[in-house]
C-alpha positions as CSV (number, residue, x, y, z in Angstrom):
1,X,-12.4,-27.8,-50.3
2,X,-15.3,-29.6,-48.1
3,X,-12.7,-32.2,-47.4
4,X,-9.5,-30.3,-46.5
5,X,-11.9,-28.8,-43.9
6,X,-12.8,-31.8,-42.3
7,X,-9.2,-32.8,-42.3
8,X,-8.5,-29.5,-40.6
9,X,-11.4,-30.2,-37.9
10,X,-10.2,-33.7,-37.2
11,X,-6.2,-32.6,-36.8
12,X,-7.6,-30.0,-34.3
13,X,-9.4,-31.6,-32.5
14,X,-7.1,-34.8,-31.9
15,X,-4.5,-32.6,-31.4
16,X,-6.1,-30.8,-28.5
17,X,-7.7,-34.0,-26.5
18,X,-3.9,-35.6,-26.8
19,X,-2.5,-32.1,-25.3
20,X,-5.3,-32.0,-22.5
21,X,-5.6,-35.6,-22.0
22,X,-1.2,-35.3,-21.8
23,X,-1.2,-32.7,-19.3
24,X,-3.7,-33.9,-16.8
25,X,-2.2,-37.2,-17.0
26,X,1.5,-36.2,-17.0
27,X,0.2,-34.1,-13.7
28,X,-1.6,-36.2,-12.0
29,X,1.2,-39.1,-12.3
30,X,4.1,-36.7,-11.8
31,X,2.1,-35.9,-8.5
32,X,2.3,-31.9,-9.7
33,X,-0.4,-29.8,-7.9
34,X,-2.6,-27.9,-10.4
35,X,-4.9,-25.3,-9.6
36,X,-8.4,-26.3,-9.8
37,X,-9.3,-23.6,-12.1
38,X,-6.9,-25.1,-14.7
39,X,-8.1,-28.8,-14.3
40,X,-11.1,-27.9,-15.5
41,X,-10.9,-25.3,-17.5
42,X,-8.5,-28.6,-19.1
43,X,-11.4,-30.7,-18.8
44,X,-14.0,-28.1,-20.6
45,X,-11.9,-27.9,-23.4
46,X,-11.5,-31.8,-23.5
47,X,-15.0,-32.0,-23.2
48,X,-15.8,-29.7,-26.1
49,X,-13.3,-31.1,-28.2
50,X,-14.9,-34.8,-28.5
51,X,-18.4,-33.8,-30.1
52,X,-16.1,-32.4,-33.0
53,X,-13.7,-34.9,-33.3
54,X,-16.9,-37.1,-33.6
55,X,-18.4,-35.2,-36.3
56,X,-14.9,-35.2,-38.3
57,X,-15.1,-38.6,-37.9
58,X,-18.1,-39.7,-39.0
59,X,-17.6,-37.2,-41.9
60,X,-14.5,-38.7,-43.0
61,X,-16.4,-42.2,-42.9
62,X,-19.2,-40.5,-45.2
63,X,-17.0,-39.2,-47.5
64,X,-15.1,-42.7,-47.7
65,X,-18.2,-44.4,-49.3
């Protein structure tokens, strides 16, 4: 159980830096103007996303030994 949950944790999380990290990217090369709000609010959520994807990780590693 323990371990589908870390699973879950580490899918979510690497699934929302790769959408964030996607957009801003894709926006910024396309040259489309975003609102500020929305850049950061895309940033926050990147932000918030690596301390869990960190803890998944090092979970995972724990669990492998």
């Amino acid at each position: 159980m323990k371990h589908s949950r870390v699973d879950f944790w580490f899918s979510f999380s690497l699934i929302v830096i790769g959408i964030t990290t996607l957009v801003l990217l894709g926006a910024s090369v396309l040259g489309i103007a975003m609102p500020d709000v929305l850049r950061r609010a895309l940033g926050i959520l990147d932000l918030c996303a690596i301390p869990v994807f960190i803890y998944a990780v090092v979970r995972k590693w724990r669990n492998a030994k």
